[in-house]
C-alpha positions in Angstrom: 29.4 16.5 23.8 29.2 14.1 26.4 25.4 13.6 26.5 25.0 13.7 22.8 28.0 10.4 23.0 25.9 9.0 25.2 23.2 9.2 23.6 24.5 8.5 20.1 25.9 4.9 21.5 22.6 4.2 23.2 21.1 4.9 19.8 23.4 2.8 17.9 22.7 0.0 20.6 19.1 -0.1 20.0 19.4 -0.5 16.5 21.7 -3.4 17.2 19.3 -5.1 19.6 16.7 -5.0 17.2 18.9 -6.2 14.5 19.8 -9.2 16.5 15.7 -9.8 17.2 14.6 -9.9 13.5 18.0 -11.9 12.4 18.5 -14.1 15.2 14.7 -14.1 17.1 13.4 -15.8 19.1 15.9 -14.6 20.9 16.9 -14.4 25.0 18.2 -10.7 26.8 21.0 -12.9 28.2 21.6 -14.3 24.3 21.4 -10.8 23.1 23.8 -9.6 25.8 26.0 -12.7 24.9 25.7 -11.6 21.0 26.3 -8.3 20.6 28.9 -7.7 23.7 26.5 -5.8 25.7 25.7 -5.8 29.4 22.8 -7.1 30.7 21.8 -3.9 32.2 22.2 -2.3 28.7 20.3 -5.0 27.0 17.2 -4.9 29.4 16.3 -0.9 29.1 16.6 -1.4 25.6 14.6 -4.4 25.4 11.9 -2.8 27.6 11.8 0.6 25.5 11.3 -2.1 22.3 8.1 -3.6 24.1 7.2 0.0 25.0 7.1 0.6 21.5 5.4 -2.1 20.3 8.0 -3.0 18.0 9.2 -6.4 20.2 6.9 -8.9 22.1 7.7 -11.8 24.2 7.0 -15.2 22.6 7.1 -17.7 25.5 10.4 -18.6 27.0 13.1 -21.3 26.0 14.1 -24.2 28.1 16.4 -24.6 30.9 18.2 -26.7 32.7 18.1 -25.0 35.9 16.9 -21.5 37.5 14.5 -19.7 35.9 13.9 -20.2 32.0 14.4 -17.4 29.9 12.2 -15.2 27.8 12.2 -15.2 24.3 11.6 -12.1 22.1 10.6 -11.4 18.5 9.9 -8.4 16.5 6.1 -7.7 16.5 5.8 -8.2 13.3 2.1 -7.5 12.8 2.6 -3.7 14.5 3.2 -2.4 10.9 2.5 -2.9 7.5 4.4 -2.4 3.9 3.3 -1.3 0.3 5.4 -2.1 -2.6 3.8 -1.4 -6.2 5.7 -2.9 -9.6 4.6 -0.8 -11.8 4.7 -2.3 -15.8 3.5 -1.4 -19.1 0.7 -3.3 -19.2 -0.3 -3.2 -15.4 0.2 -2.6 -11.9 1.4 -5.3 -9.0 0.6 -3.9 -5.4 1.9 -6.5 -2.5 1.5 -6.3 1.0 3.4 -7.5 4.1 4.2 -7.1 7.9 7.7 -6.0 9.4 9.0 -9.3 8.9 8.4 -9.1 5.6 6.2 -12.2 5.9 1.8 -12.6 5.2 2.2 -11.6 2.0 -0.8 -10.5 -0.1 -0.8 -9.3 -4.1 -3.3 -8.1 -6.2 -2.9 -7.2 -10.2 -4.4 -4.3 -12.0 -4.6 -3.7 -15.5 -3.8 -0.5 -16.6 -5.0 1.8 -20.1 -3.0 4.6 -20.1 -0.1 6.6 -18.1 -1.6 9.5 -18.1 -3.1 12.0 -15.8 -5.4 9.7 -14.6 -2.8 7.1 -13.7 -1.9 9.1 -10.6 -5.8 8.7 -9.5 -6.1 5.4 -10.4 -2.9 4.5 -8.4 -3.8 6.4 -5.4 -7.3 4.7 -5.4 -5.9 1.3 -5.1 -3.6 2.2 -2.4 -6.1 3.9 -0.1 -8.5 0.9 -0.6 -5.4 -1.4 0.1 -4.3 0.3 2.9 -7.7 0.2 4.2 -7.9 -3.5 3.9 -5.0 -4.2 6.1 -5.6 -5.2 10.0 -5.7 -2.8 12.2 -2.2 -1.9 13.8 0.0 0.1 15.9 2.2 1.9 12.8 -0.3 1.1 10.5 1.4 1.3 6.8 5.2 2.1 7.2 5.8 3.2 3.3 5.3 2.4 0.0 8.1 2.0 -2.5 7.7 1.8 -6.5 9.0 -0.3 -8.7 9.4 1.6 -12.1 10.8 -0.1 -15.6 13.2 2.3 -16.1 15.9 5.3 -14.8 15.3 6.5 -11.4 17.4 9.3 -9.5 16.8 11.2 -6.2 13.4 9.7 -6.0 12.1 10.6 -8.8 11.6 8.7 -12.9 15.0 10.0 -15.1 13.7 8.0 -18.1 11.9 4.7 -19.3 11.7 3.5 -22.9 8.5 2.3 -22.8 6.0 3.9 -21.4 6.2 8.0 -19.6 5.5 8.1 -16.1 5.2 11.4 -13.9 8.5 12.2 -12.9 7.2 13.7 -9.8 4.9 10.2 -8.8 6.9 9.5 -5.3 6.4 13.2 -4.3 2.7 13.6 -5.3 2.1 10.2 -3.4 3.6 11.1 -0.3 2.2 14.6 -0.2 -1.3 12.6 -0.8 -1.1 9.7 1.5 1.4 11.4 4.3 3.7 8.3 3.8 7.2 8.1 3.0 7.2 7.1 -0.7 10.5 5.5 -2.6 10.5 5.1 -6.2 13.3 2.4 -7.6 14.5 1.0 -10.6 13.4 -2.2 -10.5 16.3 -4.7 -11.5 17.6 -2.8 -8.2 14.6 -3.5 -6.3 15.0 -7.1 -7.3 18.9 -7.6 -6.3 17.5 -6.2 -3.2 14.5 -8.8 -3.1 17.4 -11.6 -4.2 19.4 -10.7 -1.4 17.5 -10.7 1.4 14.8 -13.5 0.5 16.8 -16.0 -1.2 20.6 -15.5 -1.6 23.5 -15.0 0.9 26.0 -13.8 -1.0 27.1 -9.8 -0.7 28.6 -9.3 -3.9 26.1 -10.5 -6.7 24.0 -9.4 -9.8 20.6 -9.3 -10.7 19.7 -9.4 -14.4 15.9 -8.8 -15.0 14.9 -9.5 -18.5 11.2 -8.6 -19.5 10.3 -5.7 -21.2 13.8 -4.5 -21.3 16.7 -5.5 -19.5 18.1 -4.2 -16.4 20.9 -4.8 -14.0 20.9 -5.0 -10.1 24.6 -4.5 -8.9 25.2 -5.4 -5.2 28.8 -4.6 -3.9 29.8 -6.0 -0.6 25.9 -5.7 0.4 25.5 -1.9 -0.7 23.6 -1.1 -4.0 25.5 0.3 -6.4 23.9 2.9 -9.1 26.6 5.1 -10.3 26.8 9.2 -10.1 23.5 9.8 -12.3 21.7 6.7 -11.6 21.9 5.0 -15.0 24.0 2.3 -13.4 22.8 -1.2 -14.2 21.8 -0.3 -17.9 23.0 -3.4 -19.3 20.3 -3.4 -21.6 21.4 -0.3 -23.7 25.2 -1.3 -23.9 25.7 -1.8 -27.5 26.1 -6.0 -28.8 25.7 -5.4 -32.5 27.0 -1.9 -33.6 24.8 -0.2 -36.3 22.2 -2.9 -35.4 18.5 -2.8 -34.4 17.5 0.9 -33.0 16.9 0.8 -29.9 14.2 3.9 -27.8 17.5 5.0 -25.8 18.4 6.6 -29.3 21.8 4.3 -30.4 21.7 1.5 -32.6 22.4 -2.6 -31.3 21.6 -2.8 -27.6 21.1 -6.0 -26.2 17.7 -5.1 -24.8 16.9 -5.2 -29.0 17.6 -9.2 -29.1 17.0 -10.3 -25.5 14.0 -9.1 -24.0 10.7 -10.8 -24.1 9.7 -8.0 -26.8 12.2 -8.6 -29.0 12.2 -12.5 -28.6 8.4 -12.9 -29.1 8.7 -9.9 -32.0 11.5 -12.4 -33.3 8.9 -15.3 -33.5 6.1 -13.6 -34.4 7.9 -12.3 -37.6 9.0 -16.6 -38.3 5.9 -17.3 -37.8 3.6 -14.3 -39.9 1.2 -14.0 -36.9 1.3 -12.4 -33.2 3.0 -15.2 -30.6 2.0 -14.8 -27.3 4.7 -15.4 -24.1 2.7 -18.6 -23.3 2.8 -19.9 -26.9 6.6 -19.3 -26.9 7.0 -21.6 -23.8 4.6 -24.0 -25.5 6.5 -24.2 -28.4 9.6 -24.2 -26.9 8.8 -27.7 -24.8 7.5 -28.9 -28.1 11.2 -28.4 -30.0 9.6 -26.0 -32.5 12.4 -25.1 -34.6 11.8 -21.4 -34.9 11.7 -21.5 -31.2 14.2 -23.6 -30.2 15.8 -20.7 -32.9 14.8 -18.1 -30.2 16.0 -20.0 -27.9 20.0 -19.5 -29.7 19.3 -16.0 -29.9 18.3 -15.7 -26.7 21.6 -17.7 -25.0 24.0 -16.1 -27.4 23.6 -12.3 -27.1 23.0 -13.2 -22.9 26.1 -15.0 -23.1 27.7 -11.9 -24.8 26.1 -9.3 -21.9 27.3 -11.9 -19.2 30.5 -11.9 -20.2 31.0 -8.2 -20.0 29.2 -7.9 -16.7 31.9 -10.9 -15.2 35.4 -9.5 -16.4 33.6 -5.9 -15.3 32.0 -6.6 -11.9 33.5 -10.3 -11.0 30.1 -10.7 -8.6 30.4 -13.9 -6.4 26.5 -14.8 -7.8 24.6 -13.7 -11.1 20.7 -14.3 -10.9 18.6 -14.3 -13.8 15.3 -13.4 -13.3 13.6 -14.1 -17.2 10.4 -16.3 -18.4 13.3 -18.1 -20.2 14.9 -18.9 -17.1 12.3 -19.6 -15.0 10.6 -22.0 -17.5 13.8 -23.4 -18.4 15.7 -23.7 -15.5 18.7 -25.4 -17.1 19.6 -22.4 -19.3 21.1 -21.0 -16.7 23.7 -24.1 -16.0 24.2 -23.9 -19.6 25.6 -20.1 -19.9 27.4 -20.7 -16.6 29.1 -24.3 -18.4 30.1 -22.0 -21.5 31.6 -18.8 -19.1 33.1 -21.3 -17.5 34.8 -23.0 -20.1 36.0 -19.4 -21.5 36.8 -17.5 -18.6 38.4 -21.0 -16.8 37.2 -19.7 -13.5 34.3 -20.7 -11.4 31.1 -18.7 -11.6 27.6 -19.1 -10.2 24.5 -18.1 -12.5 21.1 -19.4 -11.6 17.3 -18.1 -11.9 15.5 -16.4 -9.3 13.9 -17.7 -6.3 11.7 -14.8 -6.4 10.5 -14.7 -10.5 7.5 -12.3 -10.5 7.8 -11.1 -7.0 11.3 -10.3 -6.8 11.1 -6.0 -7.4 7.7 -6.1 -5.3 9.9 -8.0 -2.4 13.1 -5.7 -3.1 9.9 -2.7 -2.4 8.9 -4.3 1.0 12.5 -4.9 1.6 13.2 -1.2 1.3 10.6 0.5 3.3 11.1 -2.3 6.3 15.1 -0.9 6.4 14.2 2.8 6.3 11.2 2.1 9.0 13.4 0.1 11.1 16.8 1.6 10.5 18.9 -1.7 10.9 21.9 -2.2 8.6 21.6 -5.8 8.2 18.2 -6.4 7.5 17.9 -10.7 6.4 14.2 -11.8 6.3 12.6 -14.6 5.9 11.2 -16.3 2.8 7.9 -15.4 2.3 4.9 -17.2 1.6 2.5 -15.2 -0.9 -1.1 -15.6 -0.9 -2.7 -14.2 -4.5 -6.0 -12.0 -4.5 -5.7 -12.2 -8.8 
């Protein structure tokens, strides 16, 4: 019992000193000693199993006013590489990135059909993607998936609008000999939120583009309830007997906020087929049918707001929508009318992240499991496109 203590707090230290590398780095052994509470004799053999590993490096040293000056040390961030894939109804998104979460790459790919020849047309891309990556120590680390839908025990539960293998994750990992994760991806982009953008541990993530999903963050853990389904806020019920929605009741809110339903909503006012960039176009130009869309759009998410504040009470909701991110002050605006209801302060704004946020949630993911830290805080990232 004694050597497996032993070894269990020496395990647990590790993890700690490379916590305190990626969070705090550059970063001294005498600072990390100082930090964490640890002796200097502990912090050294861990430090020199790290550089062993290839997992830390020294980075030049810091300044001092006497004696010897001491090292820094970093997290090699270049030994290992991450693969997160957003995977939409129209196309796939597959992003790139070292341990740090940092050199960024994306590519897009359409896609026809989800069917059998999805999974062959997936795996193509990420053997060619993989093989375009610098050489490295770890090489690629995992892949997580961003599906638009239900996902439980690693696997797809259910997703209105288009039918994905529900063994995907499994038949990757068995191909490619890489841990796989497959997540929902408003809770890949609370994840994204929170450790690129946001420091808050208790906040929400609304995503609203083909559907809408929810993101829930309590006291930094994600939150998905017993089955998964979790987060649905796009299939709770605004106008009973109202417009039928694929998740088989009638009136959900995904029905008059999404960007299907809100460009459906204009195209019908208009008599012809209104793309997403002719909504924003029209929008700027006060169109009235738009600016119509735009009352739609801030009256049923005022409605779904409301429910998720006197439900959750999160200390930060983020909205990541075209509407929000083209329109930036929509967000002050529902916040302004909560507030004047609810006569308590609450923080609403639109993502930092927009498009990348679930494929940043996805890198986010497989850097924690490959690094097994609990407090895992990167650093914005700078995104180079391939498109």
């Amino acid at each position: 019992m004694q050597t497996g203590s032993k070894e269990l707090i020496r395990d647990i230290n590790f993890h700690l000193i490379l916590e305190a590398i990626i969070n705090e780095g550059p970063i001294s052994r005498a600072a990390l000693a100082k930090h964490l509470g640890l002796t200097k004799a502990t912090v050294s053999s861990i430090v020199q199993e790290l550089l062993d590993s290839g997992l830390a490096r020294e980075v030049g040293s810091a300044p001092a006013e006497k004696g010897r000056k001491p090292i820094l040390l970093s997290l090699h961030q270049e030994a290992g590489y991450a693969l997160a894939v957003n995977i939409e109804t129209t196309g796939i998104t597959v992003m790139s990135a070292d341990l740090l979460g940092t050199g960024c790459r994306l590519r897009q790919y359409p896609v026809r059909a989800f069917d059998e020849g999805f999974f062959s047309f997936l795996l193509e891309i990420l053997k060619n993607t993989m093989e375009a990556l610098p050489s490295s120590r770890y090489g690629v680390v995992g892949i997580c998936l961003g599906v638009h839908g239900v996902s439980r025990g690693n696997q797809m539960i259910f997703a209105p609008y288009y039918s994905l293998d529900a063994d995907l994750a499994r038949r990757l990992m068995e191909a490619l000999n890489l841990p796989v994760y497959l997540y929902n991806e408003a809770n890949l982009s609370v994840l994204g939120e929170r450790a690129f953008a946001f420091n808050y541990p208790d906040m929400i993530n609304i995503s609203v583009h083909s559907g809408v999903g929810m993101g829930i963050l309590i006291n930094d853990h994600l939150y998905t309830g017993a089955n998964g389904f979790a987060g649905e806020l796009g299939h709770t019920i605004v106008e009973p007997d109202g417009r039928p929605c694929p998740c088989g009741n009638l009136g959900c809110l995904e029905q008059y906020i999404s960007e299907r339903a809100l460009l459906l909503e204009l195209s019908q006012r208009k008599g012809y087929e209104v793309s997403l960039d002719e909504l924003i176009r029209l929008s700027r130009d006060k169109d009235p049918d738009a600016l119509f869309v735009h009352q739609l759009f801030l009256k049923y998410m005022s409605i779904g707001l409301n429910n998720v504040l006197n439900t959750l009470n999160p200390d930060l909701i983020v909205i990541n929508s075209s509407f929000t991110t083209y329109f930036p002050d929509l967000a002050r605006t529902l916040e302004k009318s909560l507030n004047n209801r609810m006569g308590r302060p609450l923080k609403i704004r639109p993502s930092h992240l927009q498009d990348t946020a679930i494929l940043l949630g996805g890198i986010y993911v497989v850097l924690k499991e490959f690094l097994k830290v609990e407090n895992l805080r990167l650093k914005p990232a700078v995104t180079e496109n391939d498109m």
